[in-house]
N, C-alpha and C positions, 0 to 999 in steps of 0.2 A: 789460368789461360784467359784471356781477354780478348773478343775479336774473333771470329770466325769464318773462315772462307768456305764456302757451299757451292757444291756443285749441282742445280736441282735437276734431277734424270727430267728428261723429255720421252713419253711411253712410244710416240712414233719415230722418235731418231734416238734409239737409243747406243751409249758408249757402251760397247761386249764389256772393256774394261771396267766401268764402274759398276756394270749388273754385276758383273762377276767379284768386283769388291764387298758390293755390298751384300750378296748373299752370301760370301767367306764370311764376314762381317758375323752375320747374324748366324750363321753355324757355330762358327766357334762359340758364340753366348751362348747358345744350346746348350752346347755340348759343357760346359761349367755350369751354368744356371738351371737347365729344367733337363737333362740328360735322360728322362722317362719318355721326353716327347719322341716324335719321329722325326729326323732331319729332312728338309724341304732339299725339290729342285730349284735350278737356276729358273726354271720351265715356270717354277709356281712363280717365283721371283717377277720374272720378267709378266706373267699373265697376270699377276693382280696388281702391277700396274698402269698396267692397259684394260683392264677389267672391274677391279676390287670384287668384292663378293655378289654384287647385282645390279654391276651399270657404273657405281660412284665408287672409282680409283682415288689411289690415296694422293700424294702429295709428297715425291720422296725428293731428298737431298744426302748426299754424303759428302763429307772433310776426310781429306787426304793427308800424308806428313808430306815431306820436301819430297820423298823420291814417287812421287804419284800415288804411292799404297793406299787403297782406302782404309782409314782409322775408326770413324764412326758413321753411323745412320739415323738421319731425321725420317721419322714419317707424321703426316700430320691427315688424319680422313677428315672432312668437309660434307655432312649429310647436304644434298641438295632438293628432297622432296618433303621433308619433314624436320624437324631437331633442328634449324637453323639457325637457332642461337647457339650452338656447341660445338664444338672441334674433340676430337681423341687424339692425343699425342703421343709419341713412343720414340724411345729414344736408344742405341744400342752401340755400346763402342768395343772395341775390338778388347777382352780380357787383361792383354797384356799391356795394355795401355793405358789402363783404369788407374785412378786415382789422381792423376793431372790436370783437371778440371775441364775435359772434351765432353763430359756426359754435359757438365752445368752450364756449358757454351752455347750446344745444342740446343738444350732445351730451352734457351733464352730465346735462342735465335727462333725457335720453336714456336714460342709464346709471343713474339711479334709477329710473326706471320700470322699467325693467329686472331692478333686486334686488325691487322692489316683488313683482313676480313672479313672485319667485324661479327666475330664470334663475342659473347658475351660470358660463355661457361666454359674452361678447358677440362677436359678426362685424362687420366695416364693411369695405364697398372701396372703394379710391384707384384710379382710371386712371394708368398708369405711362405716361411722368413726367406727373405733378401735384402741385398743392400741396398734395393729401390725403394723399401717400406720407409727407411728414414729419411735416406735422399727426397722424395715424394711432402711427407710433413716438414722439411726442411725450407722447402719451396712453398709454403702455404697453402701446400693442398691438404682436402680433409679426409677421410676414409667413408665412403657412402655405401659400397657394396660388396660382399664376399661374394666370390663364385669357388664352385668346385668343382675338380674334372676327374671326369671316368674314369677307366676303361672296363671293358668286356671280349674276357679271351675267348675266343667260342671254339677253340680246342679243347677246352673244358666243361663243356655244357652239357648239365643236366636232362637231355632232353621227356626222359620220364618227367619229371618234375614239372617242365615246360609244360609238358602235355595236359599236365593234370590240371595244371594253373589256367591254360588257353580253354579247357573245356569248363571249368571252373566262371572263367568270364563268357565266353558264351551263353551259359544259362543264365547271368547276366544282364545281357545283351542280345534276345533274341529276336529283336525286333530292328537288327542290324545286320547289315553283311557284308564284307570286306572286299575290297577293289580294287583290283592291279591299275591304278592311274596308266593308260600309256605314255612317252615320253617322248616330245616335250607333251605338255595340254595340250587336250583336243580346243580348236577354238570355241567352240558351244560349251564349253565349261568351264572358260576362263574366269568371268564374273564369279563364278559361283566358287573356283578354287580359290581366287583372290579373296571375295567375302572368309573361305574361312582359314587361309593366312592369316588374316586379322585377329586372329583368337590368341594369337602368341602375345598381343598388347595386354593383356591379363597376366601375364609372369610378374611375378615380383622384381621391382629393381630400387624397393628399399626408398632410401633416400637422394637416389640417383636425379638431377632435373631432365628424365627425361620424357617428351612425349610420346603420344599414339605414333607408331609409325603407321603412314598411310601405304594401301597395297592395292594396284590397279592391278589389271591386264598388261600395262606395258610394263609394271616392276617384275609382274611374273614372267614375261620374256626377257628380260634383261638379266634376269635371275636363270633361266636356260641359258643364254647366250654366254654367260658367266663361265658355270660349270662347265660348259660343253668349249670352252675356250682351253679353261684347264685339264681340261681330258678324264675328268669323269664320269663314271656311266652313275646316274641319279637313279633312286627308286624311290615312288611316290605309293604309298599304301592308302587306300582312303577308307573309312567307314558311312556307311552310307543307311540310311533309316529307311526300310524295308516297305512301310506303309506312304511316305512321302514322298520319297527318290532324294530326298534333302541330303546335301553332305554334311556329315557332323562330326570328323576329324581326322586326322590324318598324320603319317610320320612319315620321314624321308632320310633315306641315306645315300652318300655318295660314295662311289669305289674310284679309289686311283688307280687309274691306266697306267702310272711309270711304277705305280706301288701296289700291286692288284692283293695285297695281303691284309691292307689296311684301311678300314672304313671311316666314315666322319658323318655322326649322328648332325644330321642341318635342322630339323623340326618336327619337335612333337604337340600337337595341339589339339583340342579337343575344345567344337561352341559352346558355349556358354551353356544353353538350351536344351545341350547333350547330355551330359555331365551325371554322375551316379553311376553310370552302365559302365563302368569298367572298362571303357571302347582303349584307354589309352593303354592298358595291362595287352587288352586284346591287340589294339595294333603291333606292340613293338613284338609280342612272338609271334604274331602272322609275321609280320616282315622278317625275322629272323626267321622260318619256314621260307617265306620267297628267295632268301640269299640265299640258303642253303642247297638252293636248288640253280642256282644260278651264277650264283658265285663260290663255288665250292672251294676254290682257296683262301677265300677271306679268312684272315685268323684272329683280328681284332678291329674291334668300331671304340672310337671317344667320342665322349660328350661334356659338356660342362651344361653348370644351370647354376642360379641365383644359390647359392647355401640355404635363404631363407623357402626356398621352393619344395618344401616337406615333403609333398604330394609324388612330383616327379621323381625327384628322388628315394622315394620309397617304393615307387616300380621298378627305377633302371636296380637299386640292391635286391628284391626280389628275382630280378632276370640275371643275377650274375654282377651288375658292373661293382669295380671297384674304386678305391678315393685313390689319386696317382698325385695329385697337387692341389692346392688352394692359391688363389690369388685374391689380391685388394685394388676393386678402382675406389680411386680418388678423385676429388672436384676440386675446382677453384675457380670462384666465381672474376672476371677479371676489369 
């Protein structure tokens, strides 16, 4: 296929018919490609992009056949406070249509919009194995990063076991005490919850080029106005050092309001400064104790992290989570 016709959504005048293409679109991939995941609403669809994850919406376009159908999905993110030599690409065409060359159309058209905007580095990920792993090195891109994703059914949960383990870090840790954040931030602690957002630039991302992301007070509003667009209820844990008042890390999860069964781990981090005390073992079962109480139908939370990220991932195995999928991004310098 040569040549491409793009329709790029506009998030304030949006066509019902192409959201709704393009979220049939990306369903049916699902449902053949990563079938473990949870299927999205039209609702997530349409709010992330008017939102993206906290503030900076993506950049979508869909190509149609003759009778209107939508056939595939451009999306392209554009960091604007940070990373602004990069773009992430992703590209997703309707199953039944595959192998006609709409995926490599796309992604051309992709990669010019791209330089358009003067990005200098593009990202895309493949689920290992997929047919995006070769598609991806076909197109000159290289493999920089493994990630790996959770879950945690907590219809299963050990909670002896929890118990032992939370008191276990406590002794730890006893120079710390654990703190329902209310929601959103209070404004007298934004500086300080932003400061320690920034702990997450410490994760491994390998050979990724990517930078510090920077984290104000206005990313951490925009980061509520986000969620609270999508209609989740957030829960912020924080740990906090007893002798200082210092915060020194914190986890957070979100509950969907259309899916109140199903959680989505956003961040666990722990300062630099803090580190030893077992605050991050300690956060994630206090926070499993706070849902528990609050969300009592929840029945699973995911998470993904760096594969090279040892550490985390030997608490979330500890507390239950299990391996559900791996993926590969890939770069290409352009």
């Amino acid at each position: 296929m040569t040549g491409m016709d793009l329709s790029w959504l506009d998030p304030n005048a949006l066509d019902e018919r192409d959201l709704n293409g393009a979220a049939a679109v990306w369903e049916a991939a699902r449902a053949v490609d990563t079938p473990q995941f949870n299927e999205e609403t039209v609702t997530y669809h349409r709010t992330r992009l008017r939102h993206g994850w906290d503030g900076e919406p993506p950049l979508v376009a869909v190509t149609k056949d003759g009778s209107g159908r939508v056939i595939g999905v451009l999306s392209i993110n554009l960091p604007r406070r940070d990373n602004t030599h990069l773009a992430t690409l992703q590209v997703v065409v309707d199953p039944v249509l595959r192998g006609r060359g709409i995926g490599k159309a796309l992604f051309e058209a992709g990669l010019a919009r791209i330089r358009e905007e003067g990005r200098r580095v593009a990202t895309s990920t493949a689920f290992d194995p997929s047919p995006g792993m070769a598609f991806l090195k076909a197109q000159g891109f290289d493999p920089v990063l493994e990630l790996a994703y959770r879950r945690q059914d907590l219809t299963k949960l050990d909670w002896d076991r929890l118990d032992q383990l939370f008191a276990e870090a406590q002794a730890k840790a006893a120079n710390y005490e654990l703190v329902r954040m209310p929601w959103p931030v209070p404004e007298e602690l934004l500086p300080a919850v932003a400061e320690l957002t920034a702990a997450i630039n410490d994760a491994p991302t390998d050979d990724l080029e990517f930078e510090d992301e920077v984290f104000d007070a206005e990313r951490i509003r925009a980061y509520e106005a986000a969620q609270d667009a999508h209609g989740r209820r957030v829960y912020r844990l924080v740990a906090r050092e007893r002798s200082t008042g210092e915060l020194a890390g914190h986890t957070i999860v979100g509950v969907s309001s259309e899916k109140p069964w199903y959680g989505g781990q956003h961040d666990t981090s722990v300062a630099a400064a803090h580190r030893g005390h077992r605050l991050g073992l300690l956060l994630k079962i206090g926070m499993l104790r706070w849902l528990r109480e609050v969300e009592p139908q929840l029945r699973s939370i995911e998470t993904d992290n760096a594969a090279s990220n040892t550490h985390m991932i030997r608490v979330n195995e500890l507390i239950g989570y299990e391996l559900i999928a791996k993926s590969v991004e890939f770069q290409r310098r352009l």
